[in-house]
C-alpha positions in Angstrom: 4.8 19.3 -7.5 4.7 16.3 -9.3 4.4 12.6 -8.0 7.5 11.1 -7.3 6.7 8.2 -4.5 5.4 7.7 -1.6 7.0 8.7 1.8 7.7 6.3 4.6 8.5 7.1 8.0 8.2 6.1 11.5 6.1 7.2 14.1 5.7 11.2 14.9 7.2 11.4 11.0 10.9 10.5 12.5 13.2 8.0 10.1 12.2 4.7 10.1 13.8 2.1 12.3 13.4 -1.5 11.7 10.9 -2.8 13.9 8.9 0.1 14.6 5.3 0.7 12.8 5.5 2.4 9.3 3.7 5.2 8.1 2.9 5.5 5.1 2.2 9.3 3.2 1.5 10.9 -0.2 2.9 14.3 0.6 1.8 15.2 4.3 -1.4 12.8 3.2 -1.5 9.7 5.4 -2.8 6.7 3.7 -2.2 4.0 6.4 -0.2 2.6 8.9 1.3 -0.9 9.3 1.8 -2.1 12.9 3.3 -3.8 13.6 6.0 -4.6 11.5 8.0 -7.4 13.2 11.8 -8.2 12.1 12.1 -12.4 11.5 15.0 -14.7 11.3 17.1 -12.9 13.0 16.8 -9.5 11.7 17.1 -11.1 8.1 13.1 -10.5 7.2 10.4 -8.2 7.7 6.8 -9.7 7.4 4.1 -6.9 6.3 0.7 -7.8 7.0 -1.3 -5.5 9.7 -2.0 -2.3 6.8 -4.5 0.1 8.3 -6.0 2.5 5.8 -6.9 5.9 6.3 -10.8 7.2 5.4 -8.6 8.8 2.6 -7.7 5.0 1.2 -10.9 3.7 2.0 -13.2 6.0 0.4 -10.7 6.2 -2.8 -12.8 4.2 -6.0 -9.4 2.6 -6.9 -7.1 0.5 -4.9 -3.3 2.0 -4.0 -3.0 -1.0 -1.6 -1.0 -2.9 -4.0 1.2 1.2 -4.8 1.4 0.7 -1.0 3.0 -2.8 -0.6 5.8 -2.0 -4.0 6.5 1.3 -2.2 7.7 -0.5 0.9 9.3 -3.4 -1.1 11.5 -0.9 -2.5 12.3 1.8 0.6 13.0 -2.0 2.5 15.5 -2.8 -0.5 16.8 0.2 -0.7 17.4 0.9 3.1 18.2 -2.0 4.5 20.0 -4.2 3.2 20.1 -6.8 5.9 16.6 -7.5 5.3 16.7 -10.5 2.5 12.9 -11.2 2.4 9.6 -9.6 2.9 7.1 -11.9 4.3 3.6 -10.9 3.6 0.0 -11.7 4.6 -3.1 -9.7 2.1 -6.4 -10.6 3.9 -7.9 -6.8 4.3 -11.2 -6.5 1.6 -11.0 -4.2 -0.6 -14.3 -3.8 -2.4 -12.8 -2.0 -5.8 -11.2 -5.3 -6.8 -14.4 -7.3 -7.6 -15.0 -10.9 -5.2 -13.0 -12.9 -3.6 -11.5 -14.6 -6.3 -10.8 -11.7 -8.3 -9.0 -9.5 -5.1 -7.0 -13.0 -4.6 -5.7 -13.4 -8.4 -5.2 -9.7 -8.5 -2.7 -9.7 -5.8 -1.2 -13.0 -7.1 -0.3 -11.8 -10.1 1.1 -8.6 -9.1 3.3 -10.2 -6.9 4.6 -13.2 -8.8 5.6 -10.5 -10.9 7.7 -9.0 -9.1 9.3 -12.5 -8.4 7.6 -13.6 -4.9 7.6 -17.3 -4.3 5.8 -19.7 -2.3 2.2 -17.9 -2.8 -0.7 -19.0 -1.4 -4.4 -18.5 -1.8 -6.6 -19.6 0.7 -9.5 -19.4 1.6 -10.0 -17.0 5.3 -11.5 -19.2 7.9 -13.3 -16.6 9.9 -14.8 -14.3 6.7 -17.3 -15.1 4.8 -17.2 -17.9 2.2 -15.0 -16.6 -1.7 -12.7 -14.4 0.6 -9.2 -15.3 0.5 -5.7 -14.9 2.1 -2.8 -14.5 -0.1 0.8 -15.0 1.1 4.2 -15.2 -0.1 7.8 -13.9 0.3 9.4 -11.6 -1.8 13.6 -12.5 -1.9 16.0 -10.0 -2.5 17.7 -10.5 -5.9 18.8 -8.2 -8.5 16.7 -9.9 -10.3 13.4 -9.4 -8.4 14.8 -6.1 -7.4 14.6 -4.7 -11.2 10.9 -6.4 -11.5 10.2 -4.5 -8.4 11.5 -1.4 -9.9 9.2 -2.4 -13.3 5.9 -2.9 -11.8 6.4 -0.3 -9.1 6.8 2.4 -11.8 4.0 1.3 -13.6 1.6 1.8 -10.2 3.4 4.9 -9.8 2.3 6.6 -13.2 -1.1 4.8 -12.9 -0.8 7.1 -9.1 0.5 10.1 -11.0 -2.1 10.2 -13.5 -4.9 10.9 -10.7 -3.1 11.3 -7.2 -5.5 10.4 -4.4 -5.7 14.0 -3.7 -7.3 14.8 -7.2 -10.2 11.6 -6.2 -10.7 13.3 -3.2 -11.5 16.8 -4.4 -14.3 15.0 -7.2 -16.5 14.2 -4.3 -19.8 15.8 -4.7 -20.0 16.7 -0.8 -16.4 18.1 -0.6 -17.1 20.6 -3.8 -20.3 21.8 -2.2 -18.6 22.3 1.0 -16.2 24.3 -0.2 -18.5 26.4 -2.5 -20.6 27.2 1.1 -17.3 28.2 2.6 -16.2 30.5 -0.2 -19.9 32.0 -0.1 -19.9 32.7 3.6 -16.5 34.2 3.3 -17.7 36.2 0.5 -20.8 37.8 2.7 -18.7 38.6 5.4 
């Protein structure tokens, strides 16, 4: 089966419902959850900040986060289109993407491409000094939509070239582990 996208759905794997917490899956994978997911202005906005990785996404050498964030963009766009904006708040660390500075450009520059506006970086009061918070809002336009659409495909065959699967599998202690079960198996 080849990479398409990722899945998202609501809790227990039922349809998600505006307002409830999203899951978010590669297959039957689960990379994270994002709870809450409150609606704003009067059902008009979403705002996408609490993402909670899975071991799977932390221990991954690359970072999907920013796969993570287009993938909702889009399933929003594409499922609901009351919701006009998506409001969102980046402050989780994510080692793979050098300091401070570099995580906060990073996500700056991925999402002024896909036509976000009012983006900040600053820095988090409560971590430790060089980590930042960056925020925007990302409008619904056709215009921004078909940026969406540009960068999101380019994650997407960055994704498809290694799925997080394949990452997984490389780890030294999961190939040994397998190699014991497959002996013991074998001497039975």
């Amino acid at each position: 089966m080849t990479f398409k996208k990722l899945r998202i759905t609501g809790p227990a794997a039922s349809a998600y419902a505006l307002g409830q917490p999203m899951y978010v899956y590669d297959g039957n994978v689960l990379l994270g959850t994002l709870d809450p997911v409150p609606l704003l202005n009067m059902g008009t906005e979403i705002h996408v900040e609490a993402f909670t990785p899975t071991r799977v996404v932390r221990d991954e050498r690359r970072h999907v986060g920013r796969l993570i964030f287009l993938e909702i963009c889009a399933f929003i766009a594409e499922h609901f289109h009351q919701i006009q904006a998506i409001r969102f708040v980046f402050t989780r660390q994510v080692d793979v993407l050098g300091g401070g500075a570099e995580q906060a450009i990073s996500r700056a520059e991925t999402v002024d491409r896909i036509g976000a506006v009012n983006v900040q970086m600053t820095p988090k009061a409560d971590a430790l000094p060089g980590h930042f918070v960056v925020s925007g809002v990302w409008v619904y336009s056709e215009r921004n939509l078909a940026a969406l659409k540009i960068v999101l495909e380019e994650q997407r065959a960055l994704y498809r070239a290694r799925p997080i699967e394949a990452g997984a599998m490389d780890k030294p202690g999961l190939r040994a582990a397998l190699r014991r079960l497959v002996r013991r198996r074998n001497e039975k």
